[in-house]
TORGU-993139 format. One line per field, with one value per residue (C-alpha): x, z, y. Coordinates in Angstrom, 2 decimals. Example, Ala and Ser with C-alpha at 12.3 -4.5 7.8 and 13.67 -1.06 7.14 Angstrom:
BEGIN
x: c(12.30	13.67) $
z: c(7.80	7.14) $
y: c(-4.50	-1.06) $
END
This chain:
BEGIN
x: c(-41.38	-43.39	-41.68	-41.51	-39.33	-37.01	-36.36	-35.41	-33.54	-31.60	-31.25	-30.38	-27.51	-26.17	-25.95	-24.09	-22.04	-20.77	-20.75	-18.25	-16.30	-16.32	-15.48	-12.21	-10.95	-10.34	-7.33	-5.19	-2.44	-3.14	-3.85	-1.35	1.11	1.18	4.98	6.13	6.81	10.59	9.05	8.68	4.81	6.97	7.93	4.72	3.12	6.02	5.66	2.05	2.29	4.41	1.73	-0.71	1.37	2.84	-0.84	-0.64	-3.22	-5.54	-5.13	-5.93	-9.15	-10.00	-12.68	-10.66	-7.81	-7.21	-7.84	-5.44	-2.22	-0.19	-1.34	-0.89	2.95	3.44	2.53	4.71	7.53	6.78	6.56	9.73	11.04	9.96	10.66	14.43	14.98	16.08	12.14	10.98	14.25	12.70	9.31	10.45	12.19	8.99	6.91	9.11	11.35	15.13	16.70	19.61	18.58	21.25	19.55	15.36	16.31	18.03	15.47) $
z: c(-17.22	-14.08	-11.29	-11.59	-14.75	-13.14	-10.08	-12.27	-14.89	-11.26	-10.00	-13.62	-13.69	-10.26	-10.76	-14.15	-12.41	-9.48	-12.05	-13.86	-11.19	-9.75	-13.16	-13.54	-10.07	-11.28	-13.27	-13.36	-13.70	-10.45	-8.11	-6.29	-7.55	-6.19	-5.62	-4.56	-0.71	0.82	3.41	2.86	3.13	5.88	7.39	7.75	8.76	11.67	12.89	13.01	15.30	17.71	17.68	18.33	21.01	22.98	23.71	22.11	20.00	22.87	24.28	21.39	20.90	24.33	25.52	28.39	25.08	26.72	30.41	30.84	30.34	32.35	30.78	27.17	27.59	29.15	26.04	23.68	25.76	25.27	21.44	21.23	22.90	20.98	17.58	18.35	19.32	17.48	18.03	15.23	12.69	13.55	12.35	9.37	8.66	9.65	7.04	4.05	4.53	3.85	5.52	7.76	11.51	12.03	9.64	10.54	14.38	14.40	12.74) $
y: c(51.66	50.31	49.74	46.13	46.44	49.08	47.14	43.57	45.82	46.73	43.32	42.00	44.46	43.62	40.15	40.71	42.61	40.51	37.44	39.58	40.25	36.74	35.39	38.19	36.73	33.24	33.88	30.49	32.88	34.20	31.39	29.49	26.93	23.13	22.56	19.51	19.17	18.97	16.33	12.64	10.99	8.75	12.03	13.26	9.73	9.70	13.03	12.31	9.26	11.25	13.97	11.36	9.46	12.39	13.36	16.98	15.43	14.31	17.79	20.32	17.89	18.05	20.79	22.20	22.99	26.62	26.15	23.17	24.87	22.23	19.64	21.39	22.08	18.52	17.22	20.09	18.82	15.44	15.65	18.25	15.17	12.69	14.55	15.23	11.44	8.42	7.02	9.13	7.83	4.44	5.79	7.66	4.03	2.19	4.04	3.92	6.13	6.51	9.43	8.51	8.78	11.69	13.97	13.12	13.01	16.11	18.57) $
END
């Protein structure tokens, strides 16, 4: 055998074998499961619109995101604020929604 033929006899065998070995990791039996989600779309659409309102979003976006401490926890507060009141009942009610304010407000 030349050269030529031992080197692609080489690189023919190393491809079959990572193709192999790509091809044994995707087992559907092994991959994760889609389960369905304990939070409502209006949930996430409310809590989203507080994000985007208490400025948290402004600030992880921003380019100063870990030089501006002051400004970063400001806007945690804000939204810890914001997420705990009866504003983001409204919102979960606003969207579609049905919990009762006690039980969205208070998580």
């Amino acid at each position: 055998m030349t050269s030529k033929n031992i080197l692609a006899s080489v690189l023919f065998a190393s491809a079959a074998l990572v193709a192999g070995s790509a091809m044994a990791n995707d087992n559907p039996h092994t991959q994760p499961v889609n389960t369905a989600s304990a939070v409502s779309r209006a949930e996430v659409l409310a809590d989203l619109e507080i994000y985007r309102e208490s400025g948290l979003a402004a600030v992880e976006q921003s380019e100063t995101y870990g030089y501006d401490n002051a400004r970063r926890d400001a806007a945690k507060a804000r939204y810890a604020e914001l997420r705990t009141s009866p504003y983001y009942a409204t919102l979960v009610k606003k969207f579609g929604g049905s919990a009762p304010a006690t039980a969205v407000a208070g998580r």
